[in-house]
N, C-alpha and C positions, 0 to 999 in steps of 0.2 A: 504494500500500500504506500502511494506516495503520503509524503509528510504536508507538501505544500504544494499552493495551486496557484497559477497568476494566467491572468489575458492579454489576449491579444486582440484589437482590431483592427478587421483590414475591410475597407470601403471600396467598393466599382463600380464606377458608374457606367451610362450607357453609352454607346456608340452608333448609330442608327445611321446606314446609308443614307445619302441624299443624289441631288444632282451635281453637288461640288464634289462631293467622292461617293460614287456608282459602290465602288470595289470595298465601301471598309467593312472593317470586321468586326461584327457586333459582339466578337468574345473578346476580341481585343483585352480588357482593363479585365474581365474575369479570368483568361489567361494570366495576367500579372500579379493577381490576388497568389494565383498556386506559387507560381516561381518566387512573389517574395518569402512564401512561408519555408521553401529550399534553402534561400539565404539566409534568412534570418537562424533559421536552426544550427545551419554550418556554419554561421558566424561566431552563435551563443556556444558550440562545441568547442573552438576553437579556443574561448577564453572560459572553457568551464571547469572549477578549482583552484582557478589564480585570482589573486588582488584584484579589485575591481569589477570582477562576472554580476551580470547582469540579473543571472540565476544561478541560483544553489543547483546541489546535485539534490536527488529525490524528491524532484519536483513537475508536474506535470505542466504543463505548457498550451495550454487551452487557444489556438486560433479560431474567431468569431469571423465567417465572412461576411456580410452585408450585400448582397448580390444585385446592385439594383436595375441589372439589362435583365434578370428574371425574375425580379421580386422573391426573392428567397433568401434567408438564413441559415447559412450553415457551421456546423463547426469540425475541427480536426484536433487532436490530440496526440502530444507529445512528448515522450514520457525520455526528462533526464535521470538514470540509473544513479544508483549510490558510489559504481564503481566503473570507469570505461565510459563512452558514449553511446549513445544507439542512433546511430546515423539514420538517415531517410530511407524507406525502403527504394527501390529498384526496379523494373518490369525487363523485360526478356530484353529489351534494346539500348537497359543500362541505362533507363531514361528514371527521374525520380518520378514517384507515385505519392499522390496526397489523395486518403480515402479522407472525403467528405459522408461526416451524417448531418441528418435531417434535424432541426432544433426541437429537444424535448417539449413537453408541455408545461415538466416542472424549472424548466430554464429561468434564470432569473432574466435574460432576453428577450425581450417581447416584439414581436412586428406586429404593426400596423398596417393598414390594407386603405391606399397603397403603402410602399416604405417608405419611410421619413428619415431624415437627420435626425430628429426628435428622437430616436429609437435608440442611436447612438449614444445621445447625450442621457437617458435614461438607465441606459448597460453601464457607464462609465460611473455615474451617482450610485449604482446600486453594485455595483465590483469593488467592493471594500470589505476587509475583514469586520464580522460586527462584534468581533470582541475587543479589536484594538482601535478598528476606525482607520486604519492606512490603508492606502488604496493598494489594490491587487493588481490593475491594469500596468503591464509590464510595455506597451506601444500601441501606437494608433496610428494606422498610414491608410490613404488614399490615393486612389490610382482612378482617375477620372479629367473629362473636360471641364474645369473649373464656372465655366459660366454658359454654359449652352448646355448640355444635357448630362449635369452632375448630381450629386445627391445633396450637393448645400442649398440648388434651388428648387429641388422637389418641395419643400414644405419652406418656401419664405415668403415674408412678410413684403418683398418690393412688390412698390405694384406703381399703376398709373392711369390716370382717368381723366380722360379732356376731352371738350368737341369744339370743332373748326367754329359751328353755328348753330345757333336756337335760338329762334321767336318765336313769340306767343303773340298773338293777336286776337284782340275784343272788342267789337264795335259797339259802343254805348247808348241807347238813343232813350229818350226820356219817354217815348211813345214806340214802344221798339214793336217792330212788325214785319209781316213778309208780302211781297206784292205779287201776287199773280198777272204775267203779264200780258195772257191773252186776255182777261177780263178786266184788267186795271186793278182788281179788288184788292180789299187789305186786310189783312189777319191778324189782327194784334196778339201780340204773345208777352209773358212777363219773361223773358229771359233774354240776355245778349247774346251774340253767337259770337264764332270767332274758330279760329286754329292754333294746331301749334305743325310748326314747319322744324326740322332738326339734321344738321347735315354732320357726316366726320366726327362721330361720337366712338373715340378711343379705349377701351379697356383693357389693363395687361395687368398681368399678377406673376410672380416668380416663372415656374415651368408652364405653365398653363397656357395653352391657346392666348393669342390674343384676340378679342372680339373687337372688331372692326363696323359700327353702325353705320351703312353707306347711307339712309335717308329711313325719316321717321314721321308720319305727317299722321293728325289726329283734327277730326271736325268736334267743337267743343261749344256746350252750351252752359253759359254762366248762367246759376237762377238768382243769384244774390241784388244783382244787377246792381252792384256800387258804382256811385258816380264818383267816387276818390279813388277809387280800385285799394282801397281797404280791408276789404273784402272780397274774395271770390270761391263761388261753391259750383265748379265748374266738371263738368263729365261727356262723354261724347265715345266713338267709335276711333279706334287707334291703326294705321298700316304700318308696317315697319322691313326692313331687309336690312340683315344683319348676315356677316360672312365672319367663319373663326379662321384663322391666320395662324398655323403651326412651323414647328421647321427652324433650319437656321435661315432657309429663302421666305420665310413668311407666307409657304403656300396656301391656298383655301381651301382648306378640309373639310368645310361642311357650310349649307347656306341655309338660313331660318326666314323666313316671306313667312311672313300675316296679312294677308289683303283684306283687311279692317273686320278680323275675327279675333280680335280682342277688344278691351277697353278702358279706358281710362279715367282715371279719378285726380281729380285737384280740389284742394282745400287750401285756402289763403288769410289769415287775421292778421292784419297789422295795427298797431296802437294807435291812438289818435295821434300824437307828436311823431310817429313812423320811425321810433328807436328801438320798438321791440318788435318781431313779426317773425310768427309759424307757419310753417307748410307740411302740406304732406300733398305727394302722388303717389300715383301707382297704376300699372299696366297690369290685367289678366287675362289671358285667352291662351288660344294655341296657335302654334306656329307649324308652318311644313317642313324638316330637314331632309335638305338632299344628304344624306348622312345613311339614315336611314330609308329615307322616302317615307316617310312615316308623318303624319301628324303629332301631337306632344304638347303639352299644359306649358306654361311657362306665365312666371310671377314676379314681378319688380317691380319694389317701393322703397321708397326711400321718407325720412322726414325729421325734420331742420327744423331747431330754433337758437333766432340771433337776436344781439343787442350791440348797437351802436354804442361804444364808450369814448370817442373820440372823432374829432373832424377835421384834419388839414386843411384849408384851401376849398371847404364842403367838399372835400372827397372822405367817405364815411372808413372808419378802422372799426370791426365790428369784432365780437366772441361770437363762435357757433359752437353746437356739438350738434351731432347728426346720428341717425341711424339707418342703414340699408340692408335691405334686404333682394337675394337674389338665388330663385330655384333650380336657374340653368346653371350656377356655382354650388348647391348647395351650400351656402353663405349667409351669416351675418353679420354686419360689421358695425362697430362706432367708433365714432372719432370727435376729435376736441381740436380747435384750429380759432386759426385769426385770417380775416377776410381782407383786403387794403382793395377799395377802389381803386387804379390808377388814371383811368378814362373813363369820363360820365361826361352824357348829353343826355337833357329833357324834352321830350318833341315838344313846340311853344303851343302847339293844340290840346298837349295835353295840360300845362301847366294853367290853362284860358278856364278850366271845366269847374 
């Protein structure tokens, strides 16, 4: 029985052909995981018994591999003898052999579905003696593309979110109505009408697709009908085409059209003084992906509240926090931030009302 135990992590990430390399090889980095646990063994042999060794003898040698071109955890074991070495085993071409098994269930290693860095960082807190509290982790190497398709950006927090354009437009009228114009007639109705238009609406998050909103257009009808736009309680029928963007060439993997089979919801309160003011919207329906060629639910809302605490020059400095939510991510997120106007213009029609 050995006396003592220490680990080892070795991380690989993926390597997915594309059009910039047809030929690579998606074992590539899992390849490198086997040959570093070769070296490292014949390194630790080399200084096992002298000053300075990394490892005692009678000691087993636990390599963890983290597999992330298969989503697999494996490990290998290493047993340094009390007396001698016990070199790598051998196969008939003299080549080293490293028998992987499959991760226990009583393992203190846990994977997550998909695999995370978080997985590692979790192995590494919990590979400590718990009688002494010194850690047991004896090295941790990675053998991956650092920022294209590695295992630091599978589960991170970058992300980015911006559109080129969005307006909303509501026409106000104090006698609001619709005219038929074969008969002249007039229909008075209590709501304003209006749209919302949205072009180059960006999404990206660590490894993730990025979602690319080419054009988002929604007919909306306000019942509030404010004459300060203080208020808006506004809903309507929403279209949208949206393309996901994978790859290191940013191909389109997959295209989501809603030909105004969803719908949308806006709610707007602003203070009298116009230094405090909530929102919330949100889109629900289904959309078509060429993905699947399938139909599919899809739901995202989002909702804001700000306060102006400052005014340069009347350009407003404002505190938000915000919450979103989003199904085609499985997501929800909040956040706490500061707004700074740089450019503001008031149309003089509106400011006349």
């Amino acid at each position: 029985m050995a006396e003592d135990v220490r680990f080892h992590f070795i991380l690989s990430g993926k390597n997915e052909p594309d059009e910039v390399h047809p030929r690579a090889n998606p074992h590539v980095f899992t390849d490198m995981a086997a040959r570093h646990v070769v070296a490292h063994v014949r390194q630790l042999n080399r200084k096992l018994g002298k000053p300075g060794a990394l490892i005692n003898r009678n000691t087993v040698l636990r390599f963890y591999h983290l597999d992330f071109q298969n989503d697999q955890i494996r490990f290998h074991d290493h047993f340094f003898p009390p007396k001698g070495i016990a070199p790598i085993e051998l196969d008939a071409r003299k080549q080293p052999v490293i028998s992987w098994s499959p991760l226990q269930p009583s393992d203190f290693v846990k994977k997550s579905s998909p695999m995370s860095i978080v997985d590692l960082y979790h192995a590494i807190r919990h590979g400590a003696d718990p009688a002494t509290g010194q850690g047991l982790v004896l090295d941790v190497s990675m053998y991956s593309h650092g920022f294209v398709e590695g295992p630091v950006l599978r589960d991170s927090t970058d992300r980015f979110d911006g559109t080129l354009y969005r307006g909303r437009f509501l026409r106000h009228m104090r006698d609001g109505h619709i005219i038929i114009p074969l008969t002249g007639a007039k229909i008075f109705t209590h709501s304003d009408v209006g749209g919302l238009f949205e072009v180059g609406h960006l999404q990206w998050k660590g490894m993730d697709p990025a979602s690319l909103g080419i054009i988002k257009t929604a007919l909306l009808v306000d019942v509030s009908r404010s004459r300060d736009f203080h208020e808006r309680i506004a809903f309507g029928p929403v279209a949208s085409w949206d393309v996901d963007l994978a790859g290191r060439q940013a191909q389109i993997a997959d295209h989501r059209i809603a030909p105004f089979s969803a719908g949308r919801l806006e709610l707007h309160f602003e203070s009298s003084d116009g230094l405090t003011l909530w929102d919330l919207h949100g889109d629900a329906g289904t959309a078509w992906h060429s993905e699947t060629k399938a139909w599919h639910p899809q739901v995202q809302a989002e909702t804001s509240l700000e306060r102006i605490v400052l005014a340069i020059n009347d350009r407003p400095i404002a505190l938000y926090a915000l919450a979103h939510y989003d199904s085609l991510r499985a997501e929800t997120i909040a956040a706490l931030g500061v707004r700074i106007v740089l450019f503001d213009k008031t149309d003089p029609r509106v400011s006349r009302l």
